[in-house]
py3Dmol code that shows the C-alpha trace and the ligand (Angstrom):
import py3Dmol

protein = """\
ATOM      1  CA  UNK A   1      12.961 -26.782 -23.140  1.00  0.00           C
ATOM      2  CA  UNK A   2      13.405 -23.277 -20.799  1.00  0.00           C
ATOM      3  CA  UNK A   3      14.460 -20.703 -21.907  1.00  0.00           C
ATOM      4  CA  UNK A   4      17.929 -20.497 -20.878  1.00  0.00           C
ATOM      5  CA  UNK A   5      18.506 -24.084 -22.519  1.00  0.00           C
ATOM      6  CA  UNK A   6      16.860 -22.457 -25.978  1.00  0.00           C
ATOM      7  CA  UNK A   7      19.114 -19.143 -25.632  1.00  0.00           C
ATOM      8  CA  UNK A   8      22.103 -21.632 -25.569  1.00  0.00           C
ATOM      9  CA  UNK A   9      21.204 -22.934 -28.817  1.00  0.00           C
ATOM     10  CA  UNK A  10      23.946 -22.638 -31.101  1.00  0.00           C
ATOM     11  CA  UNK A  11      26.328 -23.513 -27.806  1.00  0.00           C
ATOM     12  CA  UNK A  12      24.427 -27.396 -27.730  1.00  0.00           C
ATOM     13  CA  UNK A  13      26.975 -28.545 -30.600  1.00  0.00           C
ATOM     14  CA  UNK A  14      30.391 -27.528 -29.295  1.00  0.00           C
ATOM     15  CA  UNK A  15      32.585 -30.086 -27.608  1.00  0.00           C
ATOM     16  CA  UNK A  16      33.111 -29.070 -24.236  1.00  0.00           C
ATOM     17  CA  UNK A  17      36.744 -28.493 -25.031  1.00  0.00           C
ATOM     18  CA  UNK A  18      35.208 -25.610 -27.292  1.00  0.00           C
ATOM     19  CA  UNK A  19      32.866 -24.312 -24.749  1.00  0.00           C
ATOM     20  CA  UNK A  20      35.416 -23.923 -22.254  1.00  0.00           C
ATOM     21  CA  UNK A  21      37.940 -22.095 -24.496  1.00  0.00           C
ATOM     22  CA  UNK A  22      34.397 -19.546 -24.797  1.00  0.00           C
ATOM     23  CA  UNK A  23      34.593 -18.846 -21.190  1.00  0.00           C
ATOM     24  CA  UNK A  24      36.354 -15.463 -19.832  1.00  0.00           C
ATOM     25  CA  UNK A  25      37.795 -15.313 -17.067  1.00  0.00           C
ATOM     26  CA  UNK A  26      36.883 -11.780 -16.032  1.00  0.00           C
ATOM     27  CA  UNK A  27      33.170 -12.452 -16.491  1.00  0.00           C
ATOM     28  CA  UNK A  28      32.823 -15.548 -14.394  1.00  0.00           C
ATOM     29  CA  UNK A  29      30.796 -15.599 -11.446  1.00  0.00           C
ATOM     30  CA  UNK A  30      32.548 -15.953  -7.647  1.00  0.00           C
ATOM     31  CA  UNK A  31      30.135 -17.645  -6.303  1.00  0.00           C
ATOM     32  CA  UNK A  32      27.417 -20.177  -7.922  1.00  0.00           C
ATOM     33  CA  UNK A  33      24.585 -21.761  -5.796  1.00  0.00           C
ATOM     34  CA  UNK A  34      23.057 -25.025  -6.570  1.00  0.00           C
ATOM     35  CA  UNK A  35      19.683 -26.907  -6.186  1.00  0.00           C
ATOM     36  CA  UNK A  36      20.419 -30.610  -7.041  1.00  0.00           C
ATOM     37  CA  UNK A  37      16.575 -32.026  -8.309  1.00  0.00           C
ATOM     38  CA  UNK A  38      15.436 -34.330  -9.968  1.00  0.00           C
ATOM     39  CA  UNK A  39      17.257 -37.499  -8.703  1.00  0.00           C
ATOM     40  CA  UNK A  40      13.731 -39.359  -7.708  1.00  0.00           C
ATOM     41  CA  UNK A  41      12.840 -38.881 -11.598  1.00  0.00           C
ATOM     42  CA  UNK A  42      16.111 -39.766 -12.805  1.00  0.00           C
ATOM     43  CA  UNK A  43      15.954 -42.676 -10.942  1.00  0.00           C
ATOM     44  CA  UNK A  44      11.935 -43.701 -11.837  1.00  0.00           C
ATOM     45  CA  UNK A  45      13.110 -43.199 -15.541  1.00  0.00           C
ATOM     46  CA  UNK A  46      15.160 -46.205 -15.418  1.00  0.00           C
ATOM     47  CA  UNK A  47      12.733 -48.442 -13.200  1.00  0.00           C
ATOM     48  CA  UNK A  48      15.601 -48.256 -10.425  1.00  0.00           C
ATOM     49  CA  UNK A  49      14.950 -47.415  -6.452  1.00  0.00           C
ATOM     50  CA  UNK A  50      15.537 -43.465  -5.837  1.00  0.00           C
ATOM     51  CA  UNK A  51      18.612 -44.004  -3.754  1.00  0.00           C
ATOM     52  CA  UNK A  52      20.244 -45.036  -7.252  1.00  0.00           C
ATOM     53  CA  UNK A  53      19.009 -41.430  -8.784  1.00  0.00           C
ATOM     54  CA  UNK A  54      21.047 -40.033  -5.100  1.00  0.00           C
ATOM     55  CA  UNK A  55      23.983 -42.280  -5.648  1.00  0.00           C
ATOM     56  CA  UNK A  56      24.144 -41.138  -9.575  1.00  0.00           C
ATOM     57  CA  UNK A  57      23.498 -37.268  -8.528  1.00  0.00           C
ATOM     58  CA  UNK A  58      26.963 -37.445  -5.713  1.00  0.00           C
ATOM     59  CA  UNK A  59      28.807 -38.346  -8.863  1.00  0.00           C
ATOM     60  CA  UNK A  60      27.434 -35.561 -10.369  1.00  0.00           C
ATOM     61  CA  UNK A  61      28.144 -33.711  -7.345  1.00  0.00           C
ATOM     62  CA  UNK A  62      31.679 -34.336  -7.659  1.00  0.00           C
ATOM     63  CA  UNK A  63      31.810 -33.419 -11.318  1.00  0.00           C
ATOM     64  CA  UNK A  64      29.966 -30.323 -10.751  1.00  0.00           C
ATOM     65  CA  UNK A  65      33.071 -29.418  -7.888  1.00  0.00           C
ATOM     66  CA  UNK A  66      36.082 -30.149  -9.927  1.00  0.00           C
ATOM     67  CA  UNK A  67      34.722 -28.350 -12.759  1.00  0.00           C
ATOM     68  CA  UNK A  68      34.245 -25.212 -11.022  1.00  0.00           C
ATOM     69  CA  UNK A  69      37.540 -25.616  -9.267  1.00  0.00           C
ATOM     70  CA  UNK A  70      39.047 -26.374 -12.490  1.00  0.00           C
ATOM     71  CA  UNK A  71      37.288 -23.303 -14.071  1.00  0.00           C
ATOM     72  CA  UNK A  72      38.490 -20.956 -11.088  1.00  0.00           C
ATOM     73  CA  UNK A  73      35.220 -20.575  -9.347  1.00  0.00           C
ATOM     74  CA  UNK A  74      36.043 -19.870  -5.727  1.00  0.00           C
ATOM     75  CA  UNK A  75      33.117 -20.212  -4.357  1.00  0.00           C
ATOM     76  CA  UNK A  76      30.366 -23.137  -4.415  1.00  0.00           C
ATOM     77  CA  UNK A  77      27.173 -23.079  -2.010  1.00  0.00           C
ATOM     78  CA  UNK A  78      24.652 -26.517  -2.356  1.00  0.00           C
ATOM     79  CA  UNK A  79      21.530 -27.137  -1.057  1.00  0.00           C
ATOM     80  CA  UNK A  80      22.042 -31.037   0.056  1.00  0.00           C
ATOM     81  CA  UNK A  81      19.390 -31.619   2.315  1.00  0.00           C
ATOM     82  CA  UNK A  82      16.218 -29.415   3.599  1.00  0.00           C
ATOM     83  CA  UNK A  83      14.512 -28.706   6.546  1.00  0.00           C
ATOM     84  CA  UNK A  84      11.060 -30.513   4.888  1.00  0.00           C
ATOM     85  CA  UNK A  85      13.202 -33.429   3.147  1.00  0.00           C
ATOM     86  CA  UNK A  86      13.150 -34.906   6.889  1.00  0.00           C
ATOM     87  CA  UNK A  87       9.703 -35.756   6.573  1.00  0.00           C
ATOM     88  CA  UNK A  88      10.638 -37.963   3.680  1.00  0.00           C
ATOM     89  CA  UNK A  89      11.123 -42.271   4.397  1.00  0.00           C
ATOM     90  CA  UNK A  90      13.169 -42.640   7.190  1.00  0.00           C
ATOM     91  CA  UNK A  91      14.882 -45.152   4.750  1.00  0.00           C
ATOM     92  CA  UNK A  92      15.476 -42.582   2.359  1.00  0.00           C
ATOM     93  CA  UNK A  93      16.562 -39.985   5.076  1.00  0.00           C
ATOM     94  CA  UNK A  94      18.566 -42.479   6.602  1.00  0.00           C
ATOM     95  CA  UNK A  95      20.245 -43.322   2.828  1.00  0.00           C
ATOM     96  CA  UNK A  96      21.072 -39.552   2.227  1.00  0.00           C
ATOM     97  CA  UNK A  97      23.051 -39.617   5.477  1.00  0.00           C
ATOM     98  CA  UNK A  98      24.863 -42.142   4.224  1.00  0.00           C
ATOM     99  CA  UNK A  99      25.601 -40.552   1.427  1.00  0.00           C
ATOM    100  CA  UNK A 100      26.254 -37.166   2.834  1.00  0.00           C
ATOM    101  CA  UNK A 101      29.275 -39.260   4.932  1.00  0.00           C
ATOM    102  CA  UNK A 102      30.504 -40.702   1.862  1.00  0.00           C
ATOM    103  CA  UNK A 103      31.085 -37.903   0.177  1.00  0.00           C
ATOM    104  CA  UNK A 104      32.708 -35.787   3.126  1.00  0.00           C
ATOM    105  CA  UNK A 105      34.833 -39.217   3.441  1.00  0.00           C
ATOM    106  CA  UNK A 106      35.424 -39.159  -0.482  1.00  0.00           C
ATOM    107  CA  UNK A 107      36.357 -35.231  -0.155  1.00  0.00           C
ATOM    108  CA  UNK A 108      38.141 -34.957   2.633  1.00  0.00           C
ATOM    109  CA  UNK A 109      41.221 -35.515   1.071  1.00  0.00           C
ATOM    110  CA  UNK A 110      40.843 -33.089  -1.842  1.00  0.00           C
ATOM    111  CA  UNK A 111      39.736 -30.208   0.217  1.00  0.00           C
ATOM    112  CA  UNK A 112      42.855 -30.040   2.004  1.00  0.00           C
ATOM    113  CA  UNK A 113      44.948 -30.471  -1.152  1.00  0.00           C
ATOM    114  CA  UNK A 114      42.694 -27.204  -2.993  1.00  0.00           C
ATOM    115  CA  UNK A 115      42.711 -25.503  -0.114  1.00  0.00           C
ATOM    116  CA  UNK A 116      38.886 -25.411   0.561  1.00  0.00           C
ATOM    117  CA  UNK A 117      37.017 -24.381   3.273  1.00  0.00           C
ATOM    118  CA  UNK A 118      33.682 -26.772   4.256  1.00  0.00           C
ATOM    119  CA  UNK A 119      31.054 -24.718   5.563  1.00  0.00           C
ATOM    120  CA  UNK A 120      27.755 -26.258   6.866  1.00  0.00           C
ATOM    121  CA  UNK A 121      25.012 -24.416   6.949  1.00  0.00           C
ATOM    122  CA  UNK A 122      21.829 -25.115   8.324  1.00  0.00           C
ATOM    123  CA  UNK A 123      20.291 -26.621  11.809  1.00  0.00           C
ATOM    124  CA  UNK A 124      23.074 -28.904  12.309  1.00  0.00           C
ATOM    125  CA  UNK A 125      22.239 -30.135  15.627  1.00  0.00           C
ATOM    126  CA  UNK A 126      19.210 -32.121  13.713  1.00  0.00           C
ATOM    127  CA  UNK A 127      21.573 -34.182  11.877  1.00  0.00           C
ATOM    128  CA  UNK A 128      22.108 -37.992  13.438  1.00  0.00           C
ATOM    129  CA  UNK A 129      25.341 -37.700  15.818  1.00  0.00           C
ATOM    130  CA  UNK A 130      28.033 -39.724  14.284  1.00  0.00           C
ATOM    131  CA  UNK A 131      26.813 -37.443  10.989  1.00  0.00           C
ATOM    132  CA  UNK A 132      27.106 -34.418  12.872  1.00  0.00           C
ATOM    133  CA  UNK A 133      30.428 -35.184  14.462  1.00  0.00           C
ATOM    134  CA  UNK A 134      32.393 -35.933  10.717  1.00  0.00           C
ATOM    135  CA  UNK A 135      30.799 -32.681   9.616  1.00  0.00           C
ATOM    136  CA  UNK A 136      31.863 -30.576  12.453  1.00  0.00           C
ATOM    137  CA  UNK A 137      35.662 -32.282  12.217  1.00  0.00           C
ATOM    138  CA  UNK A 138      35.752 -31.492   8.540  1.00  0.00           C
ATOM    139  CA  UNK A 139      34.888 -28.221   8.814  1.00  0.00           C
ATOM    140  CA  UNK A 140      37.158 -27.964  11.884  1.00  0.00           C
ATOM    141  CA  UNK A 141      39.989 -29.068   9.705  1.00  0.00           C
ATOM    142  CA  UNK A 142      39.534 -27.162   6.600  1.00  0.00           C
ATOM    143  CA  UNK A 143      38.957 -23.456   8.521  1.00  0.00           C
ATOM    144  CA  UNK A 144      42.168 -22.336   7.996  1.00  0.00           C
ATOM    145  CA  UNK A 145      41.556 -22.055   4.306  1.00  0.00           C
ATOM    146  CA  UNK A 146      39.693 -18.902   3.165  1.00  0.00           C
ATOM    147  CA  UNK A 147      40.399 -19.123  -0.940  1.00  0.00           C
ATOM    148  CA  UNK A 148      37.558 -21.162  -1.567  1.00  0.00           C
ATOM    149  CA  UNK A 149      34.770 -22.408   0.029  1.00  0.00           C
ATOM    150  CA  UNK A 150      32.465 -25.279  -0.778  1.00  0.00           C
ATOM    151  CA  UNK A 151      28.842 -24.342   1.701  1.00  0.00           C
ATOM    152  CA  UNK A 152      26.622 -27.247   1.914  1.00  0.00           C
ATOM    153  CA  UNK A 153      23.338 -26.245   3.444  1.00  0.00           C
ATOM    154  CA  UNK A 154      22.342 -29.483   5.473  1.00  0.00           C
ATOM    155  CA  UNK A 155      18.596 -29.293   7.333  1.00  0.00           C
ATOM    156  CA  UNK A 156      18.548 -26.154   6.062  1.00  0.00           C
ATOM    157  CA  UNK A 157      15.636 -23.848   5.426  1.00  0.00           C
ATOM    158  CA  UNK A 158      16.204 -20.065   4.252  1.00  0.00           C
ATOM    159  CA  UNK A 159      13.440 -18.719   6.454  1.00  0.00           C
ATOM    160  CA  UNK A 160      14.673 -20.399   9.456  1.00  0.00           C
ATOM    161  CA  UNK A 161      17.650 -18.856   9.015  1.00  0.00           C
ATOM    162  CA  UNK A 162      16.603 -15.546   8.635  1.00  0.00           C
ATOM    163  CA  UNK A 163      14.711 -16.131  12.090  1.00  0.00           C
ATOM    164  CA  UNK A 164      17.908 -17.493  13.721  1.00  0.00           C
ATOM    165  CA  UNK A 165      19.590 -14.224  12.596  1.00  0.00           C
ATOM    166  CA  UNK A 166      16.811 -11.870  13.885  1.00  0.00           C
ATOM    167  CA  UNK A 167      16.681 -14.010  17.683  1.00  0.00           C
ATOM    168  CA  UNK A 168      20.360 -13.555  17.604  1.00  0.00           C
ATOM    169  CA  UNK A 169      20.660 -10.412  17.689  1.00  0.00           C
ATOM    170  CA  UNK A 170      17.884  -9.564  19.633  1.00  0.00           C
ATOM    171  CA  UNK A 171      19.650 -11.759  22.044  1.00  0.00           C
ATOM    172  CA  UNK A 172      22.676  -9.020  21.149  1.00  0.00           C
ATOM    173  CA  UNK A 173      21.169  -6.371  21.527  1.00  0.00           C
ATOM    174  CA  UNK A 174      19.210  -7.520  24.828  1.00  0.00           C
ATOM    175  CA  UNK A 175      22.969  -8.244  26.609  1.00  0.00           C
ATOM    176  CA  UNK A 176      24.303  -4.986  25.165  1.00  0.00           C
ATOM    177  CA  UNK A 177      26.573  -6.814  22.369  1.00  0.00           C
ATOM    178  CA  UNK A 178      25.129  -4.694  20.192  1.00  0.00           C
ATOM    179  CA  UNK A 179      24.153  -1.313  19.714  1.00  0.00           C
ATOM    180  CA  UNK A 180      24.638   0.177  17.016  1.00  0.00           C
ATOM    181  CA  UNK A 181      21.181   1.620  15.274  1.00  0.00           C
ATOM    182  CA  UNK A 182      19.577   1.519  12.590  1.00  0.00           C
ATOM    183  CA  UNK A 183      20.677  -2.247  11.533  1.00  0.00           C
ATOM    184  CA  UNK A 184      21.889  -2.380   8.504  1.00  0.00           C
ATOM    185  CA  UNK A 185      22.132  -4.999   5.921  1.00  0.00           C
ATOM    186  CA  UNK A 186      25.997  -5.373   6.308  1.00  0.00           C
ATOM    187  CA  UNK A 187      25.493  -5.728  10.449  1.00  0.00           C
ATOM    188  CA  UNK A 188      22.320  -8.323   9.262  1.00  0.00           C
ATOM    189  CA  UNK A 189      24.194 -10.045   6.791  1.00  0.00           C
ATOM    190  CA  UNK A 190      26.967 -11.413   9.636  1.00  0.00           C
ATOM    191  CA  UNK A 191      24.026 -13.292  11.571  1.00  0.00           C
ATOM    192  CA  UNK A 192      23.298 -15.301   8.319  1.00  0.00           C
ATOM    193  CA  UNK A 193      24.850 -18.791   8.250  1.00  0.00           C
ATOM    194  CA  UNK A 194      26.608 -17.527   5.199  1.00  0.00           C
ATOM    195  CA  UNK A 195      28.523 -14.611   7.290  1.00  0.00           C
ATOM    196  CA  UNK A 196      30.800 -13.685   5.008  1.00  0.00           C
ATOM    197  CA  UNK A 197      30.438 -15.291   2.134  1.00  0.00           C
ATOM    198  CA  UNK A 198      29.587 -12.565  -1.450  1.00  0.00           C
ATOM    199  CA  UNK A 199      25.831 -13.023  -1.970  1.00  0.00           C
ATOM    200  CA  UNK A 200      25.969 -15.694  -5.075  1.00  0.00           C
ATOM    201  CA  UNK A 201      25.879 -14.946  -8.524  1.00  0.00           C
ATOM    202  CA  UNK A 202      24.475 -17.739 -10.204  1.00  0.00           C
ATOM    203  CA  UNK A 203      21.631 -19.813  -8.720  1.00  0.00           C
ATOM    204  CA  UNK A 204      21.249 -23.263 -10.864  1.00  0.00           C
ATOM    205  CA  UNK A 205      18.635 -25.243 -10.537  1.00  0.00           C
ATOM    206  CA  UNK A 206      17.884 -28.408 -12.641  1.00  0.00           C
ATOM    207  CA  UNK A 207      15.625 -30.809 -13.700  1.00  0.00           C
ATOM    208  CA  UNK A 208      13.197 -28.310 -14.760  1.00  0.00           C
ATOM    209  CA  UNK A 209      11.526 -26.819 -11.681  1.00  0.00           C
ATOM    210  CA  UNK A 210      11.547 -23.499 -11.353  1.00  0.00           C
ATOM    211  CA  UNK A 211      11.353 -22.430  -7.438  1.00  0.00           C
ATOM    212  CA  UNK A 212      13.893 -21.050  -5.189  1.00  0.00           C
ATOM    213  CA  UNK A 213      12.460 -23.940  -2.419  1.00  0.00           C
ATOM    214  CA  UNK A 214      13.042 -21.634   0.694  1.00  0.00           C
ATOM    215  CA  UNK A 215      17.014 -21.532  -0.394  1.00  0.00           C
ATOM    216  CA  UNK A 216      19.269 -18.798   0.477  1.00  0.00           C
ATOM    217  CA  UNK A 217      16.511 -16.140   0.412  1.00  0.00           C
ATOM    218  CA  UNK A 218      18.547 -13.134   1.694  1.00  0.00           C
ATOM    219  CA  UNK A 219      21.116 -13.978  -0.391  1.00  0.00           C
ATOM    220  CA  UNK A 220      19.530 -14.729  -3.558  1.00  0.00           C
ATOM    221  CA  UNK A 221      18.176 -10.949  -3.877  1.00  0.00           C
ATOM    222  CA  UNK A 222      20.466 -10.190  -6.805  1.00  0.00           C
ATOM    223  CA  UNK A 223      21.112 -13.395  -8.038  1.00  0.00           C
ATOM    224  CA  UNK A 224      20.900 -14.450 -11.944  1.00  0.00           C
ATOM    225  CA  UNK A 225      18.534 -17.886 -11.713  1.00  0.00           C
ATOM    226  CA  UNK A 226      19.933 -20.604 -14.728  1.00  0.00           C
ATOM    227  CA  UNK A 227      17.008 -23.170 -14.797  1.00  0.00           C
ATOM    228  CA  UNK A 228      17.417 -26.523 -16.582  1.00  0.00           C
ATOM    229  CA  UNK A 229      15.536 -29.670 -17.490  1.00  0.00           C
ATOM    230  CA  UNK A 230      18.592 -31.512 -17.273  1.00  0.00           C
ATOM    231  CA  UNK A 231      18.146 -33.693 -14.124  1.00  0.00           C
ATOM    232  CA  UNK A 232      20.764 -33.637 -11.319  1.00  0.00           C
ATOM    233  CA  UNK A 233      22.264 -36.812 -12.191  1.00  0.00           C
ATOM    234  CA  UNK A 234      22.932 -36.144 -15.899  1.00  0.00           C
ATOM    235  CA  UNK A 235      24.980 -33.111 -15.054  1.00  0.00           C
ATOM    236  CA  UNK A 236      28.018 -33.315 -15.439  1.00  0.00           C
ATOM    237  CA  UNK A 237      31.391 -30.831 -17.162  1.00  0.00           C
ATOM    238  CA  UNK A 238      29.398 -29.777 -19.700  1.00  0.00           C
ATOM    239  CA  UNK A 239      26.320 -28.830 -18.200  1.00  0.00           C
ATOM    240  CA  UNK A 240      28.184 -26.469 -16.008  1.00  0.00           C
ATOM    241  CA  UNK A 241      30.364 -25.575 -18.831  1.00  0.00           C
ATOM    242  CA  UNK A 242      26.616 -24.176 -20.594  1.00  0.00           C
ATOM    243  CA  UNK A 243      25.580 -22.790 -17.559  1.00  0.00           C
ATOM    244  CA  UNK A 244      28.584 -20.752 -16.736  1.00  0.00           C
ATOM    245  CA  UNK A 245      28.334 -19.503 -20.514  1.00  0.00           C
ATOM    246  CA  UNK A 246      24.589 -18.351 -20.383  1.00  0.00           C
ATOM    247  CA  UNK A 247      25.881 -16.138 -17.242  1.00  0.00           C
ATOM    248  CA  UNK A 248      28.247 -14.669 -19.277  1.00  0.00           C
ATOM    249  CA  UNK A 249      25.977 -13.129 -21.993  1.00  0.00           C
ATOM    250  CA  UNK A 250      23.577 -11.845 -18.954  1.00  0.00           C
ATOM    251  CA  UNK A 251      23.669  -8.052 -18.086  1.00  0.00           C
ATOM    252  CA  UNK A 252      24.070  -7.284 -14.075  1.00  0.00           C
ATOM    253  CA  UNK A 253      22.359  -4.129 -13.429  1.00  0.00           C
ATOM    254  CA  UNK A 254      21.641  -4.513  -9.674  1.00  0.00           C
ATOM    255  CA  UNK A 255      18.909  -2.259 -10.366  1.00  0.00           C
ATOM    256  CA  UNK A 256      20.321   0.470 -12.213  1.00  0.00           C
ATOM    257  CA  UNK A 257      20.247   1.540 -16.190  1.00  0.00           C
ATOM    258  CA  UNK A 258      21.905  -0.535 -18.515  1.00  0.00           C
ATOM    259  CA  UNK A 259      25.424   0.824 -19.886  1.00  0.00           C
ATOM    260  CA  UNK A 260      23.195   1.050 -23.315  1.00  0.00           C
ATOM    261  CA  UNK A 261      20.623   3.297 -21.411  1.00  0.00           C
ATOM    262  CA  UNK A 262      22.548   5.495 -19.457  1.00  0.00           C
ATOM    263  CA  UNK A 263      24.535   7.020 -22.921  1.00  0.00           C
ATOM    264  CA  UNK A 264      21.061   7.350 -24.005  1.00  0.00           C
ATOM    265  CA  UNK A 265      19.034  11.189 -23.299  1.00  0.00           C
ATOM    266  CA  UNK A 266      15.832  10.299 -21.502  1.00  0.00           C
TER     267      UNK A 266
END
"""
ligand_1 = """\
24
FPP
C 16.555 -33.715 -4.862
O 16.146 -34.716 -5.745
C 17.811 -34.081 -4.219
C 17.984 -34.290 -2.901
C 16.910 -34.171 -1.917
C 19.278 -34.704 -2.323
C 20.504 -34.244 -3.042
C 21.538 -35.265 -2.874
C 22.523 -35.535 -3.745
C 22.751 -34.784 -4.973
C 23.469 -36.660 -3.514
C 24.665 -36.210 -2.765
C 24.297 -36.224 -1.369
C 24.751 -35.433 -0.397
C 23.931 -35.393 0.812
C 25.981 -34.611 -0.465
P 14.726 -35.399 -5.511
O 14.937 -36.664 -4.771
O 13.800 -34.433 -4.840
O 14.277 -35.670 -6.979
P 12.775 -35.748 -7.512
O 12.203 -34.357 -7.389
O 12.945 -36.183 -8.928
O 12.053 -36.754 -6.662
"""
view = py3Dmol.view(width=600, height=400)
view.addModel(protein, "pdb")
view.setStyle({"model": 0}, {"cartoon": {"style": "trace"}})
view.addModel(ligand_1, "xyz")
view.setStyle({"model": 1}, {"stick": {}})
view.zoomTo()
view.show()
């Protein structure tokens, strides 16, 4: 058990019901970032191929989305697929494209009706084409919308990004696009793939590893990291429910003194 799942000890025994009427409004985070593991294990658990433990963890997926819209989370950032999970079997690869489709397909609908923006991030242009071309019309179609956002980092890789950003705007700076000196993390922060988005929150990652896996590096500088055992398939309302909570008793100090410390003489 980690020690976020211990610290939520007395929480393990409420009905979800319960555990939601615990959550304040005021003190929930904007933006939450997810690592979806442990599908392969789910999946080897129950003697079943790992494409099951995939198909399981896109319901979970789904789950995991309406509860945060339901909660009033407005924004949602998931790490789908990684640079390095291409070297994985191409049957696998070519089953998590399929899957990836499905769920756009399965989506589509419901991002128009909550009013969310899609936002792809990563090297898009490695994805297979009729892949690429449902991605680029969804987020076409849902850019209008700036309320919420769902970002789904697809052949992504954090420090590729951060090396897209720098050639960029050396490229920016080389045709005079840009000039303004010293760069600063604002000006830096608009080459990310995440442009505008708040840095998150909340980074979640389950089924028990505890790495950041070359995810949203920049981003993450700040971020409060909720670890869980819980695999990606078995989460579901009242995992997030838990994890949401745990953020809640957490103290964001960006650095500084704690409220406590500051009415305190040194
Ligand atoms: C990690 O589990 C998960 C992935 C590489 C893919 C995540 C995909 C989904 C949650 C399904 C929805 C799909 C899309 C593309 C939206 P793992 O296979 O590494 O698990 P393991 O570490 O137990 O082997």
């Amino acid at each position: 058990m980690t020690a976020q799942q211990s610290s939520n000890g007395p929480l393990v025994h409420l009905t979800e019901e319960d555990l939601l009427s615990q959550l304040h409004q005021e003190l929930l985070p904007r933006h939450v970032a997810i690592i979806m593991d442990g599908n392969g294990r789910w999946a080897s658990l129950r003697g079943l191929p790992r494409i099951a433990g995939h198909r399981e963890g896109l319901t979970a997926l789904r789950v995991t989305l309406d509860t945060c819209y339901e909660v009033g989370i407005p924004i949602v950032t998931i790490y789908a697929f990684s640079q390095e999970n291409w070297m994985r079997p191409k049957v696998e690869v070519r089953l998590l494209m399929n899957l990836l489709q499905e769920f756009l397909q399965l989506e589509r609908q419901t991002f128009q009706d909550r009013r969310i923006r899609f936002l792809p991030i990563g090297r898009l242009d490695a994805l297979p084409r009729s892949v690429q071309t449902l991605v680029y019309t969804v987020m076409e179609e849902t850019q209008q919308f700036s309320d919420r956002v769902l970002a789904v980092a697809l052949s992504y890789g954090a420090r590729t990004e951060i090396l897209d950003a720098v050639n960029q705007l050396l490229h920016d700076v080389q045709t005079g696009k840009l000039h303004d000196f010293p760069i600063t993390e604002e000006v830096f922060q608009q080459y990310l793939a995440t442009q505008n988005l708040p840095d998150p929150d909340l980074l979640i990652r389950t089924s028990g590893e505890t790495r950041i896996s070359n995810f949203l590096l920049w981003q993450i500088a700040y971020t409060e990291l909720y670890f869980t055992t819980t695999l990606w398939p078995d989460f579901r309302r009242r995992e997030v429910l838990l994890a949401l909570l745990d953020y809640q008793k957490r103290e964001r100090r960006f650095g500084r003194l704690s409220q406590h410390a500051t009415s305190h003489p040194l």
